[in-house]
C-alpha positions as a Markdown table, in Angstrom:
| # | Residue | x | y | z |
|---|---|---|---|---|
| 1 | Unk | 0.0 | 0.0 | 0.0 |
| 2 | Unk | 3.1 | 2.3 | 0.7 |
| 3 | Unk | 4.5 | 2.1 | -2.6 |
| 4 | Unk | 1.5 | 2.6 | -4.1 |
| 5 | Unk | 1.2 | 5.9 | -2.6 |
| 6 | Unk | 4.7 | 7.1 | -3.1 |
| 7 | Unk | 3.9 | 6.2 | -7.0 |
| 8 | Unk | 0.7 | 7.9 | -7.0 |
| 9 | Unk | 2.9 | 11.1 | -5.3 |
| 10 | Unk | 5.8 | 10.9 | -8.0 |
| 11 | Unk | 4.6 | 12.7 | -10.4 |
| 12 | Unk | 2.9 | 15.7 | -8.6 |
| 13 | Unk | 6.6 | 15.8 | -7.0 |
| 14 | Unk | 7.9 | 16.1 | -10.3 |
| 15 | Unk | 5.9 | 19.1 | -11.1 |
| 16 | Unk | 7.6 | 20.8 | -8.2 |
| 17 | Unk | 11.5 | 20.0 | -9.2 |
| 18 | Unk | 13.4 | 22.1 | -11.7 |
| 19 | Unk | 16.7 | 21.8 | -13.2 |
| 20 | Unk | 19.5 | 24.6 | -11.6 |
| 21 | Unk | 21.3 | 24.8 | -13.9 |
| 22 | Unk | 18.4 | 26.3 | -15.9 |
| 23 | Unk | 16.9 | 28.0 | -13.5 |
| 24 | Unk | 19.9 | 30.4 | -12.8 |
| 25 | Unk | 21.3 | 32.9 | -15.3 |
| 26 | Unk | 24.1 | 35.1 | -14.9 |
| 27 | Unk | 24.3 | 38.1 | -16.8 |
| 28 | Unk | 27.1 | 41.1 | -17.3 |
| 29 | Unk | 26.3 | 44.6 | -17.4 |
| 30 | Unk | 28.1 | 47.5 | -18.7 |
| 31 | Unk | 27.3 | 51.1 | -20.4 |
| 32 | Unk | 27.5 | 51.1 | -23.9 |
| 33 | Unk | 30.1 | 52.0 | -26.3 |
| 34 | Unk | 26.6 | 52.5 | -29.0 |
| 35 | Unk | 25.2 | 55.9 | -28.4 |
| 36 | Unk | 21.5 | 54.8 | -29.4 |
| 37 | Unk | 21.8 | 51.8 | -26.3 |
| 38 | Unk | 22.5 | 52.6 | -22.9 |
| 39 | Unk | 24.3 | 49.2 | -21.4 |
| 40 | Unk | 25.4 | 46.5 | -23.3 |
| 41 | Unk | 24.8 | 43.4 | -21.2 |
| 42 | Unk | 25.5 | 39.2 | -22.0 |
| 43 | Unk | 23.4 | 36.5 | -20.7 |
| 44 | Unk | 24.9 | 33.1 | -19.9 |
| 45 | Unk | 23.9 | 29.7 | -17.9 |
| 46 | Unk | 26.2 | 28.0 | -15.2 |
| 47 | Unk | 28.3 | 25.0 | -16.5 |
| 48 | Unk | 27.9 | 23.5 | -12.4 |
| 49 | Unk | 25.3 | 24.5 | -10.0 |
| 50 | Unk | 26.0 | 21.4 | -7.7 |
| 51 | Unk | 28.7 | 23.0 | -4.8 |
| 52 | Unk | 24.6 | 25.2 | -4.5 |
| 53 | Unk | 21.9 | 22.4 | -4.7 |
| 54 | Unk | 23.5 | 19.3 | -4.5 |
| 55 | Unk | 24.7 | 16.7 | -7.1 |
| 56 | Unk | 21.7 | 16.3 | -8.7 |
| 57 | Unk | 21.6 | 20.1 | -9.7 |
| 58 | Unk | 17.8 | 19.9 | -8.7 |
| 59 | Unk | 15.8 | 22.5 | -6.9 |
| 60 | Unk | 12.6 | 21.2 | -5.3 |
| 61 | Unk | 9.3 | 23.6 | -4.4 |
| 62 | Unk | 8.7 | 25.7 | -7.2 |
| 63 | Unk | 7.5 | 26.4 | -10.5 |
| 64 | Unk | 8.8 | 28.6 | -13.5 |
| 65 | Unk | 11.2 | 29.4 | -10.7 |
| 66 | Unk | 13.9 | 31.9 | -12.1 |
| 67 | Unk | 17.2 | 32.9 | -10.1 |
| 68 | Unk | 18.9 | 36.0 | -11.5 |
| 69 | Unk | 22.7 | 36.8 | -10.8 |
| 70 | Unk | 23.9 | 40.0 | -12.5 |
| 71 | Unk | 27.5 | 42.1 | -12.6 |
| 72 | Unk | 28.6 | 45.5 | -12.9 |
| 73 | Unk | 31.7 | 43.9 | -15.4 |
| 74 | Unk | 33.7 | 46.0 | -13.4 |
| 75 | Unk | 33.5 | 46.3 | -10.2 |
| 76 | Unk | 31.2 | 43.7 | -9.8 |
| 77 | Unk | 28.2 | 45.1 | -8.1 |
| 78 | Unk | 25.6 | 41.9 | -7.8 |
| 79 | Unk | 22.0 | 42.1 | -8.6 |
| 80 | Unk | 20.3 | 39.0 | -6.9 |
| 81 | Unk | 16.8 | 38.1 | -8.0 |
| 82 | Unk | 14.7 | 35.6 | -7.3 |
| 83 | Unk | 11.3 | 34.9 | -8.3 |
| 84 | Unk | 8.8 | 32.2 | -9.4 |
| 85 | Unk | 4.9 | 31.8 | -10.4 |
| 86 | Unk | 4.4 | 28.9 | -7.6 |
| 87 | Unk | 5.5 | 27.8 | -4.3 |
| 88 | Unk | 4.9 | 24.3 | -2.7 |
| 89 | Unk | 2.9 | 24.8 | 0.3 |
| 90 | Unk | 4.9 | 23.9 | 3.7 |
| 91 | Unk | 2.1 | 20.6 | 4.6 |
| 92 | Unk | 4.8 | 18.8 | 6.2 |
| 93 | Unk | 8.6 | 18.4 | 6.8 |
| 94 | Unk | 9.0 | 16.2 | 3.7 |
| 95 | Unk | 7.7 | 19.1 | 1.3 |
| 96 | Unk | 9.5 | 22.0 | 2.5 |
| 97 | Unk | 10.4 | 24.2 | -0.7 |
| 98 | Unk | 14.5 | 24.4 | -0.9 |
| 99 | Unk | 15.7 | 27.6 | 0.2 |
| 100 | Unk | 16.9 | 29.5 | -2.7 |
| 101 | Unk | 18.1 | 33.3 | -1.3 |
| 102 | Unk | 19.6 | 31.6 | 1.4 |
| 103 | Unk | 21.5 | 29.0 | -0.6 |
| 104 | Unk | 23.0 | 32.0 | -3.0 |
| 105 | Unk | 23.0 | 34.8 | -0.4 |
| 106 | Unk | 26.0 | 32.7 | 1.9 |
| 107 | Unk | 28.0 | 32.7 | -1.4 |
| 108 | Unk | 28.0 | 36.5 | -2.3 |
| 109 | Unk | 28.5 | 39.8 | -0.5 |
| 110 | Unk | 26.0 | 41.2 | 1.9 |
| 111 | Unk | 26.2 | 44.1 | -0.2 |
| 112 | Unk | 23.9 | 42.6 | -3.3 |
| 113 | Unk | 21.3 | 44.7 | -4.4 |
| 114 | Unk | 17.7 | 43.6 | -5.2 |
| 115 | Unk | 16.3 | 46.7 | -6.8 |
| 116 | Unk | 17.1 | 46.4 | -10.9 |
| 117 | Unk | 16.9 | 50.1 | -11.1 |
| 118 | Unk | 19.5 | 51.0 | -8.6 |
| 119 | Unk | 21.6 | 47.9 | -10.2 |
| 120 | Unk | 21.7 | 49.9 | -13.2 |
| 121 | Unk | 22.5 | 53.3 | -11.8 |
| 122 | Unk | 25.7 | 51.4 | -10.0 |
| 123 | Unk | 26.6 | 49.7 | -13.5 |
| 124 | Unk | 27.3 | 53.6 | -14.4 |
| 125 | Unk | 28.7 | 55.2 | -11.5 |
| 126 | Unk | 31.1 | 52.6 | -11.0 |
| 127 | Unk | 32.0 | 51.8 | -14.7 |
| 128 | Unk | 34.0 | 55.9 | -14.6 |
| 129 | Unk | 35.1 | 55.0 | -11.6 |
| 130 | Unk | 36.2 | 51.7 | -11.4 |
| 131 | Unk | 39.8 | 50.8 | -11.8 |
| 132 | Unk | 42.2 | 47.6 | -11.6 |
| 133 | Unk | 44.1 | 47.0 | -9.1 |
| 134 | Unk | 48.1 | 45.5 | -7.9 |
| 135 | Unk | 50.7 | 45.4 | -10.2 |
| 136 | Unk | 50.2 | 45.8 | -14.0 |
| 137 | Unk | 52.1 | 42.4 | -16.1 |
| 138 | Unk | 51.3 | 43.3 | -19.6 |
| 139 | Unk | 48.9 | 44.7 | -22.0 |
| 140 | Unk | 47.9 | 43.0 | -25.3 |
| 141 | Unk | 45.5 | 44.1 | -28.3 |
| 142 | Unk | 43.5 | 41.6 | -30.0 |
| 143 | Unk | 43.0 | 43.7 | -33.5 |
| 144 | Unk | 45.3 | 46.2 | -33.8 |
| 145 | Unk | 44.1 | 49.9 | -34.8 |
| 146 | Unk | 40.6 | 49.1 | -32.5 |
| 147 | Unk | 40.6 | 50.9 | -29.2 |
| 148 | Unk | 40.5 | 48.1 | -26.8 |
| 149 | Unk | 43.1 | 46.8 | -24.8 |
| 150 | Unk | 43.4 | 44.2 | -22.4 |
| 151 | Unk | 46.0 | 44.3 | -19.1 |
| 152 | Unk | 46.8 | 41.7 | -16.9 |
| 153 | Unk | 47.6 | 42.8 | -13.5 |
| 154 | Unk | 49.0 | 40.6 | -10.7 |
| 155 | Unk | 47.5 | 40.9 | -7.4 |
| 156 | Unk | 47.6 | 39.1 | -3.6 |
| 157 | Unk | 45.1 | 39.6 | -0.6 |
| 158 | Unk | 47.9 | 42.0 | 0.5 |
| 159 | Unk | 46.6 | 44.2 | -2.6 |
| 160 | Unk | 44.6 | 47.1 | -1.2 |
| 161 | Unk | 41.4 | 46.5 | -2.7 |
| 162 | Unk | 41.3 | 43.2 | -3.3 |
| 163 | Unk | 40.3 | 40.9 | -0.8 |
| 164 | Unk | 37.1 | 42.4 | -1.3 |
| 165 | Unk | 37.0 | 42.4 | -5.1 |
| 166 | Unk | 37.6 | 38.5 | -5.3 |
| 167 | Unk | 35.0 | 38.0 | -2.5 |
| 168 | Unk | 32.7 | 39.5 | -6.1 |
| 169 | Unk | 33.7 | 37.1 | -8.3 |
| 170 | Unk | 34.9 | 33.8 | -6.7 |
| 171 | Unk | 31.4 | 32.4 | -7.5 |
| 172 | Unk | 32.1 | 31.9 | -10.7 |
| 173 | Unk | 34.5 | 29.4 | -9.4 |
| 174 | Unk | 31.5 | 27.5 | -8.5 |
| 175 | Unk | 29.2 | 27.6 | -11.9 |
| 176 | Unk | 32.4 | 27.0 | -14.0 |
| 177 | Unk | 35.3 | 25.2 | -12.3 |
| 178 | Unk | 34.3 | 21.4 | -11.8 |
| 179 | Unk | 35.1 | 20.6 | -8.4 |
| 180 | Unk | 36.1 | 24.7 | -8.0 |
| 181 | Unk | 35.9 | 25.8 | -4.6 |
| 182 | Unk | 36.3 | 28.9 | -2.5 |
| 183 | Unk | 39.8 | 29.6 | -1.5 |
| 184 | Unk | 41.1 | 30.7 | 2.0 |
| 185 | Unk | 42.5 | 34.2 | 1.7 |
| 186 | Unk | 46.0 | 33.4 | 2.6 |
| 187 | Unk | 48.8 | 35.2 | 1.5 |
| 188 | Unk | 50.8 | 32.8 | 0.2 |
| 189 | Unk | 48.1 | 32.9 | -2.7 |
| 190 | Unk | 48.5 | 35.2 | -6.1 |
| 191 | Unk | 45.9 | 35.8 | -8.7 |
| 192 | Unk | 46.3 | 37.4 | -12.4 |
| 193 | Unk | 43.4 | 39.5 | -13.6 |
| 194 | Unk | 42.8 | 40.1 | -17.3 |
| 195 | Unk | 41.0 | 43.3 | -17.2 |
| 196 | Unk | 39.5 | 45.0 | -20.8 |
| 197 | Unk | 40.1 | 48.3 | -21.2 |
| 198 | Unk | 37.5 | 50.6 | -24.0 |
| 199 | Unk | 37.1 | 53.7 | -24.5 |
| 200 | Unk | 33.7 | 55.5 | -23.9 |
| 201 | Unk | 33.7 | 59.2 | -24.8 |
| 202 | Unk | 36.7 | 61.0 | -22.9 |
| 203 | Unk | 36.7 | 58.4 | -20.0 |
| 204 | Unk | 38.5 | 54.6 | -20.3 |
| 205 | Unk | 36.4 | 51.6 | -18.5 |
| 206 | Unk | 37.1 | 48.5 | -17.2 |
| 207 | Unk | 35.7 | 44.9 | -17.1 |
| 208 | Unk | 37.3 | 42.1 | -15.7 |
| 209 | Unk | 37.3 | 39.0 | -18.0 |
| 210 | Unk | 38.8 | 36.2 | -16.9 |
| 211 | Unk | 41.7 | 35.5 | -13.5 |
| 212 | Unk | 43.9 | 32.7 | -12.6 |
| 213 | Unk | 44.4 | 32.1 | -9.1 |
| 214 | Unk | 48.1 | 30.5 | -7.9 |
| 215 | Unk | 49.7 | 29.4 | -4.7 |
| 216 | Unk | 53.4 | 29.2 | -3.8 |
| 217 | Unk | 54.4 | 25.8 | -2.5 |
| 218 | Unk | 57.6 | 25.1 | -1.3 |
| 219 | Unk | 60.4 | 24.1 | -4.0 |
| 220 | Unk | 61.6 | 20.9 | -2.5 |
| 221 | Unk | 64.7 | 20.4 | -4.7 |
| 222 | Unk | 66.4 | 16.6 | -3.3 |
| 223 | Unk | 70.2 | 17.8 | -5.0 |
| 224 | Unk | 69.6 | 21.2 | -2.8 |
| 225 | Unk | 68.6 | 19.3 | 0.4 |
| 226 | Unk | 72.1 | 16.6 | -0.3 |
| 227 | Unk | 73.9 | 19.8 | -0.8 |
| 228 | Unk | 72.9 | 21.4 | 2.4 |
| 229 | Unk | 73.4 | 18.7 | 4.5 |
| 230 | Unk | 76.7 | 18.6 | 3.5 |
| 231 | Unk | 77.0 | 22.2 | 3.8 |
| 232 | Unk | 75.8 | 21.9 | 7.6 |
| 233 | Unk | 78.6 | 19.2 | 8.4 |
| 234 | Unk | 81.2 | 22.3 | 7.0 |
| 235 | Unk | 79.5 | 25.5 | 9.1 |
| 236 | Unk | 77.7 | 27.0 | 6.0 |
| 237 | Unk | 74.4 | 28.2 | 6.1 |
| 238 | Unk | 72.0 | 26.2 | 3.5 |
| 239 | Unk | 70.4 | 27.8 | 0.9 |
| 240 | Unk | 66.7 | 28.2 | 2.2 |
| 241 | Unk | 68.4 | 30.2 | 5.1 |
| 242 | Unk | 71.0 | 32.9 | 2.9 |
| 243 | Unk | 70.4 | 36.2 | 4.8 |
| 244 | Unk | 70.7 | 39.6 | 2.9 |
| 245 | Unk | 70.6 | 42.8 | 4.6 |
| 246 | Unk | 69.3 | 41.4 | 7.9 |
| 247 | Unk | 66.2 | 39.9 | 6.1 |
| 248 | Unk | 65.7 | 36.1 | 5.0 |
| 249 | Unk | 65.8 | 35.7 | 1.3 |
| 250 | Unk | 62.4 | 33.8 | 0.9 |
| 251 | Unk | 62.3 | 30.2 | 0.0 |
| 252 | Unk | 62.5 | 28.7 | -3.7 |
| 253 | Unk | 58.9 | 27.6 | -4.6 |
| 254 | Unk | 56.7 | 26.1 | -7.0 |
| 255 | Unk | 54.0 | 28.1 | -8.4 |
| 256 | Unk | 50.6 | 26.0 | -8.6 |
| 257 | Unk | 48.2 | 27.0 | -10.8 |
| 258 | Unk | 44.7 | 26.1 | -9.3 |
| 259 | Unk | 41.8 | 27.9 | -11.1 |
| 260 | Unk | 42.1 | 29.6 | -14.7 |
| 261 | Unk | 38.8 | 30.8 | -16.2 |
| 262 | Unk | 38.0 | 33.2 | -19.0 |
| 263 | Unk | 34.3 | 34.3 | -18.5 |
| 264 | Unk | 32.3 | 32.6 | -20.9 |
| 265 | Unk | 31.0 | 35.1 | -22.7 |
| 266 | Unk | 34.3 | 36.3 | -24.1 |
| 267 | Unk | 35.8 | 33.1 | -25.0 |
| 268 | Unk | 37.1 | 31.5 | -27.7 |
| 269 | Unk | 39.4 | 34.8 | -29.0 |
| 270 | Unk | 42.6 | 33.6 | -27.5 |
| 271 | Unk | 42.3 | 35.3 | -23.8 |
| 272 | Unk | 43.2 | 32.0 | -22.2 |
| 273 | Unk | 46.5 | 31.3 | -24.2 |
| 274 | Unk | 47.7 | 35.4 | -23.7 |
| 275 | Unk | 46.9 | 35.2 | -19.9 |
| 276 | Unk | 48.9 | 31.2 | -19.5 |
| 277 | Unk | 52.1 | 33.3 | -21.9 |
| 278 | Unk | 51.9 | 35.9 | -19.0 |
| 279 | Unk | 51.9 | 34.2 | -16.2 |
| 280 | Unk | 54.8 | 31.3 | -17.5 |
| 281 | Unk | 56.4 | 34.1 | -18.7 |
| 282 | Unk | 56.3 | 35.6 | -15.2 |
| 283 | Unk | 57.7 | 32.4 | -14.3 |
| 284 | Unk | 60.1 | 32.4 | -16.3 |
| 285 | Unk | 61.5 | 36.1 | -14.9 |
| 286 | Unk | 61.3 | 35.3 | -11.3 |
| 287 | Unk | 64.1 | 33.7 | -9.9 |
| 288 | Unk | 62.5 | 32.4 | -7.1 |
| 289 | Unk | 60.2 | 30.3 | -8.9 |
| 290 | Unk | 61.4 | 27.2 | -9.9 |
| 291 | Unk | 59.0 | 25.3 | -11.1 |
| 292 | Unk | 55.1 | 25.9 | -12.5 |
| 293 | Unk | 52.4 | 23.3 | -12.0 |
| 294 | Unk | 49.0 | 22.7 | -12.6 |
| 295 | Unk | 46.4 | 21.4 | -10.1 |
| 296 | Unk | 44.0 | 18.9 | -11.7 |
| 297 | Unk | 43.7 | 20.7 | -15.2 |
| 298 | Unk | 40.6 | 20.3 | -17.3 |
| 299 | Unk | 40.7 | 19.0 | -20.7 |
| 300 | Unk | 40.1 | 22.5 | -21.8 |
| 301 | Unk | 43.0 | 23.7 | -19.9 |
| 302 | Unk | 45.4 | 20.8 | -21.3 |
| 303 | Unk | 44.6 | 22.2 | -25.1 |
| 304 | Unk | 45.5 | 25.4 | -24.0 |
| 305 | Unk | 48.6 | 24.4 | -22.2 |
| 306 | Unk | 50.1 | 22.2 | -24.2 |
| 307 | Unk | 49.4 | 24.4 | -27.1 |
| 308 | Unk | 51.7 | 27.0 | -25.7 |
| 309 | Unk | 54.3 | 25.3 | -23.9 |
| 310 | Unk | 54.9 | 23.5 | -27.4 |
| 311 | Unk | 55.6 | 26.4 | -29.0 |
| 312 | Unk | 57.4 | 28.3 | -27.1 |
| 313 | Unk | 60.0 | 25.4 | -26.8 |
| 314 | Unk | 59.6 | 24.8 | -30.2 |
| 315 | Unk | 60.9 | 28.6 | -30.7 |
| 316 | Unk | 63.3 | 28.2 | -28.4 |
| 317 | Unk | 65.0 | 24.9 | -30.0 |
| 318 | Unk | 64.5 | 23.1 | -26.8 |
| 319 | Unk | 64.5 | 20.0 | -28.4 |
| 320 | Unk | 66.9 | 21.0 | -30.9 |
| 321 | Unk | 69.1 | 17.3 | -31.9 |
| 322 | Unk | 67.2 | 15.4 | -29.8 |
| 323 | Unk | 66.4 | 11.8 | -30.1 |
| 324 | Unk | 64.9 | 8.6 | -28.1 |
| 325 | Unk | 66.2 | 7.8 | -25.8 |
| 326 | Unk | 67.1 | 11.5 | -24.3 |
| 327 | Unk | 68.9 | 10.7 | -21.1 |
| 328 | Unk | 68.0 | 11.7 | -17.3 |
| 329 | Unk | 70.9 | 14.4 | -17.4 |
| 330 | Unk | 69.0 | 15.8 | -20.5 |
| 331 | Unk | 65.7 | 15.8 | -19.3 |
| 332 | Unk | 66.7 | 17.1 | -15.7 |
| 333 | Unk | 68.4 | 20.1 | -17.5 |
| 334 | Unk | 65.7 | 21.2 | -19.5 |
| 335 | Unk | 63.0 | 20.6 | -16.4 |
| 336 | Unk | 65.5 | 23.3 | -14.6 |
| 337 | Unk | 66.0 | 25.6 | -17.5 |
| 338 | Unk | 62.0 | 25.8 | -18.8 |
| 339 | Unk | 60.5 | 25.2 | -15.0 |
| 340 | Unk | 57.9 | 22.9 | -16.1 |
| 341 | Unk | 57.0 | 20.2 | -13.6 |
| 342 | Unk | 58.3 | 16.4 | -14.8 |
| 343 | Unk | 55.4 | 14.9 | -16.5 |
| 344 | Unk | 54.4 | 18.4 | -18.5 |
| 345 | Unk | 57.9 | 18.7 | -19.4 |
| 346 | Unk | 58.2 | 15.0 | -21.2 |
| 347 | Unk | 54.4 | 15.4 | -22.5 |
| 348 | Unk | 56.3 | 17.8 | -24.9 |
| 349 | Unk | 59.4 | 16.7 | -25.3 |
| 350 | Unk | 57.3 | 13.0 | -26.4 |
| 351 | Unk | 55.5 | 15.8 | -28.8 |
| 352 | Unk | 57.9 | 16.5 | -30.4 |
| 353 | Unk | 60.0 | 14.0 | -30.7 |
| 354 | Unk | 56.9 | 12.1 | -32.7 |
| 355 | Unk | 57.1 | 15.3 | -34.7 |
| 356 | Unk | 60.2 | 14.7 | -36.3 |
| 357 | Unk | 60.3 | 10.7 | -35.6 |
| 358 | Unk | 61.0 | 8.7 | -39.1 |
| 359 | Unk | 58.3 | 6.0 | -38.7 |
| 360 | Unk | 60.2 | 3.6 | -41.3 |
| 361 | Unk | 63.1 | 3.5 | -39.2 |
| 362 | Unk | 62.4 | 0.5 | -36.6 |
| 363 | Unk | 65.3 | 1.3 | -34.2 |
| 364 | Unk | 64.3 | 4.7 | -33.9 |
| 365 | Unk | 60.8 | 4.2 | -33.5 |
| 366 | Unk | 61.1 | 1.2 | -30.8 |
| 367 | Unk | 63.5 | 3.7 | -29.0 |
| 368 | Unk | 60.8 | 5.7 | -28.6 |
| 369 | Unk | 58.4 | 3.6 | -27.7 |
| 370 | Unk | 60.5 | 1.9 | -25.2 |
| 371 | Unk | 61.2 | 5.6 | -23.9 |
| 372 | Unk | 57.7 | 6.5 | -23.3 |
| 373 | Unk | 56.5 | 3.0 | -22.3 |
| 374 | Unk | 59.3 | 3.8 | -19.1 |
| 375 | Unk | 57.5 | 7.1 | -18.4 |
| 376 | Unk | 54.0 | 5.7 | -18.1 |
| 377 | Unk | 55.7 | 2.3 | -16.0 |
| 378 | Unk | 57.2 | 4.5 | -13.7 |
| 379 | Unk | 53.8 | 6.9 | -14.0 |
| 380 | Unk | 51.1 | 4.0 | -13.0 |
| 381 | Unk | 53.9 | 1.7 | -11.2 |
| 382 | Unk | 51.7 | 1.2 | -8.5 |
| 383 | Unk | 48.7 | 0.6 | -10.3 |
| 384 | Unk | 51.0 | -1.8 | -12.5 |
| 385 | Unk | 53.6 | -3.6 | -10.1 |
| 386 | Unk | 49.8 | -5.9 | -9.0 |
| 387 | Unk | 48.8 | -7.1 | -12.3 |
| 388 | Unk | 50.8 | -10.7 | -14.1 |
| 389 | Unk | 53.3 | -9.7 | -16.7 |
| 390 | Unk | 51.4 | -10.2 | -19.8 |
| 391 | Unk | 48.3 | -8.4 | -19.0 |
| 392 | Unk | 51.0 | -5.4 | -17.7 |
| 393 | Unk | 52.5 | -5.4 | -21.2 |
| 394 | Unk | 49.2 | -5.4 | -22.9 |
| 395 | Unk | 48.0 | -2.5 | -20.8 |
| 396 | Unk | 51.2 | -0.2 | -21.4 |
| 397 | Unk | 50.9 | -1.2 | -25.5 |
| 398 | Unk | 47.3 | -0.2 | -25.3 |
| 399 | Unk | 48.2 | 3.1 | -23.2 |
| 400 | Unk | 51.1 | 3.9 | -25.9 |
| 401 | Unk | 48.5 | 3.8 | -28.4 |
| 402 | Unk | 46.7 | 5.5 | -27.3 |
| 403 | Unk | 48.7 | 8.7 | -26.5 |
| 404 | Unk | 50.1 | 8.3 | -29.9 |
| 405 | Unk | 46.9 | 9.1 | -30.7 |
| 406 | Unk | 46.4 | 12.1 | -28.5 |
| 407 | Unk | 49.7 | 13.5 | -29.6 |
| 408 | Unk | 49.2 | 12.7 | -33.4 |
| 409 | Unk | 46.1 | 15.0 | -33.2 |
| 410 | Unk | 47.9 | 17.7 | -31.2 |
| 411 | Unk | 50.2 | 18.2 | -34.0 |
| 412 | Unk | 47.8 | 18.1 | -36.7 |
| 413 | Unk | 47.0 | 21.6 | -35.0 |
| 414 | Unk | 50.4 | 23.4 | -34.0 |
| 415 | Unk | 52.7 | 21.1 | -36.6 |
């Protein structure tokens, strides 16, 4: 008799859930460069609504229920808005209507406004007023001889100005960062803002289109830590503790990148690969960097990561005379020299040795299979070191394959 009348009950429950992922847009307001309009604004959906309402991205209670996020592109004054043409009525405990506002409200400012009028009188006054802030990286045009420029400024929660700012926009960590989370605002993190810069009239505005957040993990370098416990047996002072001028010079580190995201709405015109050349090439300049990483990248990361680090190496004739099998000296060398982590730094250098590999040549094709057969062993050795020889064998052939694959389509783009 129960189930019958949970069946009977399914579908007027149905009636009541809506998709989140639906039911919340996102919009970004600014004033208009067209003198006949008075804002231009752009209108997108969340990739992820599930860190909100749960895995299933369902919201329970409503109907025609619409949740409205808006942004000065700026500053990033939030609109929050929600409204719907139905509510479930509260009967009992196990029909209680999800709490929407209170959901959203933990996850932005306290400062959100709820009348669309005085939104849009904020979207002006702060658009003339607004500006970037820390240190200013670089500066790029997309089309020359058009009056829009983008900067990338480099900022920590140090930064006057900051800590607040990224309080505006971390949600969009959440709609479009799988598994993205809030971060802690310690000051061992760094973030790179890619800001656009038009002209309106006599007066410039900004809108922030995209960041990369970073953290600075300790470098631990295993030649270093031999060295200084030699060093210690002989009265010298390692390197981790060299003082200058009274101070400590600040430990090597390895720079982490943890969430990259160009704002949907503007993507697809190369933002992404300008703000990765900025920030390796910040790397690159920083002498207490040695090394950058990722942090779980996305495949749409990985295109635009290995796109670059190819071809900067490539114009850098890293792999200039290079061969299977390249030896540890070599590869440790190179690793040092370009500061990508290990694997990254062998993804490429396996690139591009299939670039230039004569197929028809058996030796030099089983060297380098043989070579990157040892990197995935040593790779999945735990995974491996369980399962009989044979089938071990067969997985690494079917795992070279299949990269092969992977890197064979790579090149058909940046050969």
């Amino acid at each position: 008799m129960t189930e019958m009348v949970e069946e009977l009950l399914k579908p007027q429950e149905e009636e009541w859930l809506c998709n989140s992922n639906e039911a919340l847009t996102i919009w970004f307001f600014e004033p208009s460069t067209d003198p006949d309009q008075e804002f231009d604004s752009a209108q997108v959906y969340p990739m992820f609504t599930y860190s909100i309402f749960g895995d299933k991205e369902q919201i329970y209670g409503y109907k025609n229920l619409e949740i409205t996020l808006k942004f000065s592109s700026g500053s990033f004054a939030t609109y929050f808005d929600v409204r719907y043409s139905d509510k479930i009525p509260d009967v009992s405990s196990t029909s209680i209507a999800d709490n929407v506002i209170d959901k959203v409200k933990t996850l932005i400012p306290n400062d959100y406004i709820t009348n669309f009028d005085t939104f849009l009188q904020t979207v002006n006054e702060n658009a003339y007023s607004f500006k970037p802030m820390g240190e200013k990286i670089t500066e790029y045009r997309l089309e020359e001889g058009k009056d829009i420029i983008y900067e990338i400024y480099r900022a920590t929660f140090n930064t006057p100005r900051f800590k607040e700012y990224h309080k505006r926009f971390q949600i969009l960590v959440l709609f479009y960062i799988e598994a993205g989370t809030y971060i802690e605002e310690d000051e061992k993190w760094e973030t790179m803002l890619l800001f656009e810069r038009k002209r309106i009239g006599d007066k410039y505005i900004y809108s922030l289109v995209g960041f990369c957040t970073m953290y600075n993990y300790y470098f631990y370098n295993r030649e270093e830590c031999v060295n200084n416990i030699i060093d210690r047996t002989n009265n010298k002072v390692p390197v981790s503790e060299r003082v200058n001028e009274g101070k400590v010079i600040p430990e090597d580190i390895r720079l982490r990148i943890s969430q990259f995201l160009i704002f949907p709405h503007v993507q697809g015109k190369g933002h992404g690969s300008k703000l990765y050349q900025t920030i390796y090439k910040y790397v690159l300049s920083n002498s207490r960097i040695k090394e950058l990483a990722v942090e779980i990248p996305n495949d749409s990361f990985e295109v635009i990561r290995d796109k670059n680090d190819l071809l900067y190496l490539r114009e850098q004739k890293a792999f200039e005379g290079l061969a299977a099998p390249v030896d540890k000296k070599t590869i440790d060398s190179l690793r040092r020299k370009y500061k990508l982590n290990k694997r990254q730094l062998l993804r490429c250098l396996e690139i591009e040795l299939l670039r230039k590999l004569n197929k028809s040549d058996a030796a030099a094709y089983k060297a380098y299979r043989l070579q990157v057969k040892e990197r995935l062993y040593n790779w999945n050795k735990e995974i491996l070191k369980d399962i009989d020889r044979d089938e071990r064998i067969e997985k690494l052939e079917e795992t070279f394959k299949s990269l092969v694959e992977e890197y064979q389509d790579i090149l058909l783009k940046y050969n």
